[in-house]
N, C-alpha and C positions, 0 to 999 in steps of 0.2 A: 084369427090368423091360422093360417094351416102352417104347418113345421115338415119341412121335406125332410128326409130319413138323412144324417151325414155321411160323409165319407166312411166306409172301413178305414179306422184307424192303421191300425194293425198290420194291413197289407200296405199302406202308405209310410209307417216307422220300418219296411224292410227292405221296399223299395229304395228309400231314404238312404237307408247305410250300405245298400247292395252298391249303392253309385257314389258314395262319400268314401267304401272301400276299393272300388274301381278309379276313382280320384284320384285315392292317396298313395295308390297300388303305382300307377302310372307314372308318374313324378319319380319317384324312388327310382324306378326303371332306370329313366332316362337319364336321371342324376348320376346313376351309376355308370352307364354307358358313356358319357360324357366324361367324366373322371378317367374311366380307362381308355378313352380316347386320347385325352389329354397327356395321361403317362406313358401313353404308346407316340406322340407328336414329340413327347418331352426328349424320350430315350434316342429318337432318331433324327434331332436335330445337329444341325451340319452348319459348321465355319466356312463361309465362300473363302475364295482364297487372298479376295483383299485384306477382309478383315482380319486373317493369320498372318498379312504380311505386315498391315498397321499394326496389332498388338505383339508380332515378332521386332517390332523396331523400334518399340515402344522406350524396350527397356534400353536398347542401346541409345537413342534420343536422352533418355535419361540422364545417362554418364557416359557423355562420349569419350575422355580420357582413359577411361578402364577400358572399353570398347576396344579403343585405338590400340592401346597399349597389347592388350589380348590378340586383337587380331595381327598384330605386329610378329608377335611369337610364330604364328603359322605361314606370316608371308616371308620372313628369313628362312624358314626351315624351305618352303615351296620355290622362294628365288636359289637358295644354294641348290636344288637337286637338279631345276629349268637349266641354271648356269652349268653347271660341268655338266650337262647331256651335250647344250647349244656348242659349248666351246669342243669339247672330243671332238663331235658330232662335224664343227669346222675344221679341226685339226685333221680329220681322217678326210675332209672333200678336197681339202689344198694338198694332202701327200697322193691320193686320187690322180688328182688336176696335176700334181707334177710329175708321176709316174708315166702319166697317158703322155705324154708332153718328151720327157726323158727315154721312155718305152723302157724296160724291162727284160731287153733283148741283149742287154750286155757285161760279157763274164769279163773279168779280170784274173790272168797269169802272173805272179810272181815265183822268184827264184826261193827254191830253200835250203835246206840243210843235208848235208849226206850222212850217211853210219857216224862219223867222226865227229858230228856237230859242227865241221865247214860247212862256212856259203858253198853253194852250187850254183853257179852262172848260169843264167839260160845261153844259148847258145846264138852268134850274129845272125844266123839264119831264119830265127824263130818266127819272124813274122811271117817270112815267104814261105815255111811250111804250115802255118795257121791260114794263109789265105790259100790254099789250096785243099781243105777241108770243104767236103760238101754242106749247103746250105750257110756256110761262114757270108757274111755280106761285104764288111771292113774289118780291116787290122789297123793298131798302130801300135807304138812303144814309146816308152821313156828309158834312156839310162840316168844313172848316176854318177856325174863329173867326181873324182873323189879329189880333193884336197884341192877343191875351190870354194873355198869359200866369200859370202858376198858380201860389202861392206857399206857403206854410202861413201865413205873417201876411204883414204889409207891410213887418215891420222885416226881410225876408231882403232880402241884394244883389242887386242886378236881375239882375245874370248869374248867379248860380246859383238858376237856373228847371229843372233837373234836365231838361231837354230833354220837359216833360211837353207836349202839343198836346190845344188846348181843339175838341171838337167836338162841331155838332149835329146831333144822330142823331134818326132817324123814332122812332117808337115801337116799330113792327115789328122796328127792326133784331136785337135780340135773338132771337125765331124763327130767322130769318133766316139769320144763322150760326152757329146752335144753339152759343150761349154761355148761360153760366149764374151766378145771381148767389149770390156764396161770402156776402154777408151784406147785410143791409136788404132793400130792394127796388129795383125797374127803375121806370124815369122812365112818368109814367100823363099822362093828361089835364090834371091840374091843375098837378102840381111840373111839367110843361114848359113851365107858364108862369113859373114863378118861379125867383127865383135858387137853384135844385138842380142837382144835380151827383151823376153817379156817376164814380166810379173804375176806372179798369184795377186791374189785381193788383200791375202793377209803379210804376205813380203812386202806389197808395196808400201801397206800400212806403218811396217815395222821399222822398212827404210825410210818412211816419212817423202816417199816420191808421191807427186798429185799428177802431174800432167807426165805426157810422152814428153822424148826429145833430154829427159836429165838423164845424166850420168851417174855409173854405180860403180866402185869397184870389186870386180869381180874374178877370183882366181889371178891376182896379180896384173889383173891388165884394168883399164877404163873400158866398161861397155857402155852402149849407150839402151836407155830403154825407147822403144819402140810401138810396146802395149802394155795395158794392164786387164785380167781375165775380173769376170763378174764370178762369184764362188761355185765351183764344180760339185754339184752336188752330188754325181756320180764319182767323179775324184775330188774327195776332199785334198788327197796327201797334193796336187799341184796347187792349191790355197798359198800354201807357205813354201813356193819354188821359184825358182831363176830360170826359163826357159831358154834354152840355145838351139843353133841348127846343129844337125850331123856333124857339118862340115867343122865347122869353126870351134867345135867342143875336140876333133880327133885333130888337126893344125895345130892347135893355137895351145888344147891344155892335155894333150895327151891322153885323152879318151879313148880307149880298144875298140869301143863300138857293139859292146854287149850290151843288150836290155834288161832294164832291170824288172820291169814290168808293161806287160801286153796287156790292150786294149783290145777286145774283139764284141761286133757285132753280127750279130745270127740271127734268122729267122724267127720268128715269134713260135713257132711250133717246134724249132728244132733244137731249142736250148738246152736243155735235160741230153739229148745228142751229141752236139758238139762240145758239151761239159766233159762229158766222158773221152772224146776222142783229143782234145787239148792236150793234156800229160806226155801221154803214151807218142802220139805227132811232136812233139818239141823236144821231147829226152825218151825215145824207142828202149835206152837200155836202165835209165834212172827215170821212171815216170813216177815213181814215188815221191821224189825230191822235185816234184813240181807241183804247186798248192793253185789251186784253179779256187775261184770266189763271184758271189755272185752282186754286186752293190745294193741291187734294189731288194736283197732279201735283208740288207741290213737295216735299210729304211724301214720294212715292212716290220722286223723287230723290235723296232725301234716304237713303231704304232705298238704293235702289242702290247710293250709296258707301258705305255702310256694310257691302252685302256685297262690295263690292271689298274694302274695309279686313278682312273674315273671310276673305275667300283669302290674304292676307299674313299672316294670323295663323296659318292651317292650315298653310301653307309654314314658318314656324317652328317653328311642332310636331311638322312632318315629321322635321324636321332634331333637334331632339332625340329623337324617336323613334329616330334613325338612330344618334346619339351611345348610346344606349341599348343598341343590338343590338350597337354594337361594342362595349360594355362586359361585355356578356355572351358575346361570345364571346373575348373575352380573360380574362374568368374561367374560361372554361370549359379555356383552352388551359393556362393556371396547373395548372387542377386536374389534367388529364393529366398535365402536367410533375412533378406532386407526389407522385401517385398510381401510377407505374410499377411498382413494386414489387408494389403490389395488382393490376394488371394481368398482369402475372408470374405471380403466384400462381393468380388465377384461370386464364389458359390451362392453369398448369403440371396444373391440377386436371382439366381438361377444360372447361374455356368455351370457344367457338368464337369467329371474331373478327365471328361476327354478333352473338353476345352483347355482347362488349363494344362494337360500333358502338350500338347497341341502347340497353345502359346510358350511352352518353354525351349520344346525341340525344337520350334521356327525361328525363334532369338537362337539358339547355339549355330543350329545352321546359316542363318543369317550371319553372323558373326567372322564363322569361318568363312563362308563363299565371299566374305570382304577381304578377309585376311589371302585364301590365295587367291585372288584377281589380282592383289596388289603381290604377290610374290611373281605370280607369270608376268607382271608388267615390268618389275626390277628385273627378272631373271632372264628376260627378253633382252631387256635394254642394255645386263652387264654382256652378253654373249654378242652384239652386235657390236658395240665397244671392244670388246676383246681381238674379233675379227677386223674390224677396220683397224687398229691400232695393227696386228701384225700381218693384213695384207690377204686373211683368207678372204672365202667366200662364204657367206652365212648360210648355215644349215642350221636349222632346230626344227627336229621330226614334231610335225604337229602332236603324232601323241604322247611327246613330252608333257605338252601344252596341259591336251587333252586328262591324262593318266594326272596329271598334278592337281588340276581342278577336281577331279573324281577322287583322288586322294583325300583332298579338305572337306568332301561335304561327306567323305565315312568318317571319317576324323571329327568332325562338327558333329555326326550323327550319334559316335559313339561317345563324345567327351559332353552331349545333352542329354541321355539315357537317363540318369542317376537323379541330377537335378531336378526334370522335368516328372518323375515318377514322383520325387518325394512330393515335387509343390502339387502332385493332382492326391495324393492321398492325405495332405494336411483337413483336418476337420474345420468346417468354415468358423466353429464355435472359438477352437483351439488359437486361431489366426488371428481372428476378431481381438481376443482379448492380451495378442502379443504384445510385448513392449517393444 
């Protein structure tokens, strides 16, 4: 048998390990690339936002009574701040709507005091030199009957006259300060001659008169009433007065016929104008001792403090707002404390500790976005309540609405901070083995 020469060994054991080292070379590679592939998938994994909104509600599902209770704290603090914006907010569209309505266009003249601290009578003529003022529109007047006092019969005690003052009013006056009469009618040509009598709202009340047609006594005679006014809200002081004509107050009770106070309408532009020429036109030698006034600046004062008095109220609202956020973030710090274990577990699983920052700031926020929904929804519902019970018209500037919502989810943002850091840097080991 012939024996053919073998392999070179030698070049076949290098061959060998050249490709057993190219093998094992290879693998490792790709092992490794795979690995840092994987920790690079790991680090940039991402929560859709369903899943932040189920593991945000997770925990409130849990206990909903704490929940309730917490977000409770934010929707009082969020409905008190909605309610005094809504209700100012109404108060200022009805004094608005009744200014537009009343206009703004009308001064009132009373008499004052001289050097000596006497009365200073305006003068009989005063109206007809006020309506001869340029830009003047209307005039009218009231005097003061003195030492009539009004009674509902004769058999009541002389002192309790209910503080009611008997005056004689122009005809005109009604226009005038756009009063309106709640029942009968307004004193005309003929009842001002006669013993007639209208009522303020708050005389009629006091004398216990309802309808026209009853008798009052008035200045020692029976009048009869004839109307009753709806409240002047440009003249309050005729609320609680006895109305007569000219005629029948200078016959009948000895009235002079001085006025005790002018009514005058003027121009919208020319108010600031015939404010100044009033005095000086009614008493040329005493304009000092004549006090000119404006009503609707008294209304408008009167808003003022009312919105001083809404900054004290928003300042309290604040402050339970504030009681609120700390309420929820002391539920929130609970729920971490309670919850370790399940924190644990999720790391132990692969959660990052952005997930769990993630899931904690989404439960606080959540939390609160429940707490003021349900406050704009009370603090809507008391300002609409408010206005219907006294007649305004509802205003609540959306970004009441708006700004209160935006309020609770910095409030929810800030009162989850603390909580939500501590539970993402708990160690999953440390968690695990919580009691």
């Amino acid at each position: 048998m012939v024996s053919l020469p073998g392999p070179d060994r030698s070049a076949d054991d290098a061959a060998v390990t050249a490709v057993t080292v190219a093998t094992a070379d290879k693998p490792a590679k790709a092992v490794e690339a795979s690995h840092r592939s994987a920790s690079r998938s790991l680090r940039r994994s991402r929560l859709r936002l369903s899943d932040v909104l189920r593991l945000g509600g997770t925990g409130i599902k849990a206990r909903p009574t704490r929940a309730f209770l917490s977000a409770l704290g934010i929707a009082i603090g969020i409905a008190a701040m909605i309610a005094v914006v809504g209700i100012s907010a109404s108060s200022r569209a009805q004094l608005t709507a009744q200014l537009d309505s009343l206009g703004t266009n009308l001064l009132t003249t009373t008499a004052g005091q001289d050097l000596f601290g006497n009365s200073s009578p305006l003068p009989q003529d005063a109206v007809g030199k006020v309506r001869l003022i340029d830009k003047v529109e209307s005039a009218s007047s009231t005097g003061v009957v003195k030492n009539s006092l009004v009674y509902r019969s004769p058999l009541i005690d002389r002192n309790a006259s209910g503080g009611i003052t008997t005056m004689a009013a122009d005809l005109s006056l009604l226009d005038v300060v756009a009063g309106q009469i709640d029942r009968g009618t307004w004193l005309n040509e003929a009842t001002s001659q006669y013993p007639a009598t209208v009522l303020g709202q708050t005389a009629a009340r006091r004398l216990g008169v309802v309808t026209p047609g009853t008798q009052v006594w008035l200045g020692g005679r029976w009048f009869t009433v004839v109307g009753i006014l709806k409240p002047v809200v440009l003249a309050p002081e005729l609320d609680n007065a006895a109305l007569i004509g000219q005629g029948v107050a200078t016959s009948l009770l000895g009235h002079e016929g001085n006025p005790t106070t002018l009514y005058t309408r003027t121009a919208d532009s020319a108010v600031n104008q015939v404010r100044d020429l009033l005095a000086p036109s009614i008493s040329p030698q005493s304009a000092n001792e004549v006090k000119v006034s404006r009503p609707s600046d008294a209304l408008e004062a009167k808003n003022a403090a009312d919105q001083a008095f809404t900054s004290l109220l928003l300042g309290v609202g604040s402050i339970a707002l504030l009681v609120g956020g700390i309420g929820v973030a002391n539920t929130m710090i609970i729920s971490v404390l309670e919850r370790r274990r399940e924190i644990g577990l999720r790391r132990s699983l692969g959660a990052m500790r952005g997930h769990i920052l993630v899931q904690f700031m989404a439960e606080a926020l959540l939390l609160s976005t429940l707490g003021g929904t349900l406050g704009c929804v009370i603090g809507i519902g008391v300002t609409a309540g408010m206005a219907s019970a006294n007649g305004w018209p509802f205003s609540l500037p959306v970004i009441a609405v708006a700004g209160g919502l935006g309020a609770t989810i910095v409030i929810g943002a800030l009162a989850g901070v603390y909580p939500a850091v501590r539970a993402a840097r708990t160690p999953p080991t440390a968690a695990l083995n919580a009691q």
